[in-house]
C-alpha positions in Angstrom: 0.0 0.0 0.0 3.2 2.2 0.6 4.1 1.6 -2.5 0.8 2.7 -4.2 0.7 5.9 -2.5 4.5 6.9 -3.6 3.9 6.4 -7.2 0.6 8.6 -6.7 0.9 11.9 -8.4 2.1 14.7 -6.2 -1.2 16.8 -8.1 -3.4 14.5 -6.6 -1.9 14.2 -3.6 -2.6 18.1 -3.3 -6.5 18.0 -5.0 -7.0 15.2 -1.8 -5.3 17.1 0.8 -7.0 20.6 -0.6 -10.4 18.2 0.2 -9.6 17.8 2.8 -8.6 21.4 4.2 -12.3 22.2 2.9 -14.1 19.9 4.8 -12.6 21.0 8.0 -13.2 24.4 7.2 -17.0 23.4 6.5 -17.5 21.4 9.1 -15.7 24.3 11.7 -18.5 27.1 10.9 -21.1 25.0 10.6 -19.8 23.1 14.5 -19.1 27.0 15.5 -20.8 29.0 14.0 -24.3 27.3 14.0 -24.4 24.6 16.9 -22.4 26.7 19.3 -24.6 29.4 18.5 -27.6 27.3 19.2 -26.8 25.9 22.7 -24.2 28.0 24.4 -25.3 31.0 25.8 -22.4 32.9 27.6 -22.0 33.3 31.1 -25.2 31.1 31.9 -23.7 27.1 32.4 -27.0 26.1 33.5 -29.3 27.6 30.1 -26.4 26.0 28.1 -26.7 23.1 29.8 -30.8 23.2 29.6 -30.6 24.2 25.7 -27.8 21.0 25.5 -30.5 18.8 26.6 -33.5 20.1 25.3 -31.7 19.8 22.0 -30.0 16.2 22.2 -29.6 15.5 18.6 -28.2 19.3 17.6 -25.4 18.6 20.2 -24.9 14.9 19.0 -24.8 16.4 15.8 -22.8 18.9 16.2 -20.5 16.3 18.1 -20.5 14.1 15.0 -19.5 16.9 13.0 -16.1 17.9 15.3 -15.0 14.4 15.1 -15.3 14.1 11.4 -13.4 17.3 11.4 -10.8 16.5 13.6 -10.4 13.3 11.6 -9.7 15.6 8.4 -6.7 17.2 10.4 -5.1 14.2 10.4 -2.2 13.9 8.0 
């Protein structure tokens, strides 16, 4: 398999990589800018924690969505 991926072009290597900068970048506003949004409200632990429950699957969601993310910054 080492083998396959040294004779891979160094073009494609980039378009893959380039992928995969997007998808973090994505998956960042949409985890940041739109969940976080959502369910944490500053200075108040208790309504974050009350919005985190009343909305389960936006937080599971959102959840899903950092690991996939964090899986993209893996080189």
């Amino acid at each position: 398999m080492t083998q396959r991926m040294a004779e891979t072009s160094p073009r494609l290597k980039a378009r893959i990589i380039g992928v995969f900068y997007l998808v973090t970048i994505l998956t960042g506003i949409f985890a940041q800018g739109f969940v976080s949004g959502r369910l944490v409200v500053d200075g108040d632990a208790a309504a974050t924690a009350t919005n985190i429950l009343a909305h389960r699957s936006l937080f599971q969601l959102g959840y899903a969505v950092y690991l996939i993310e964090m899986a993209c910054q893996i080189r």
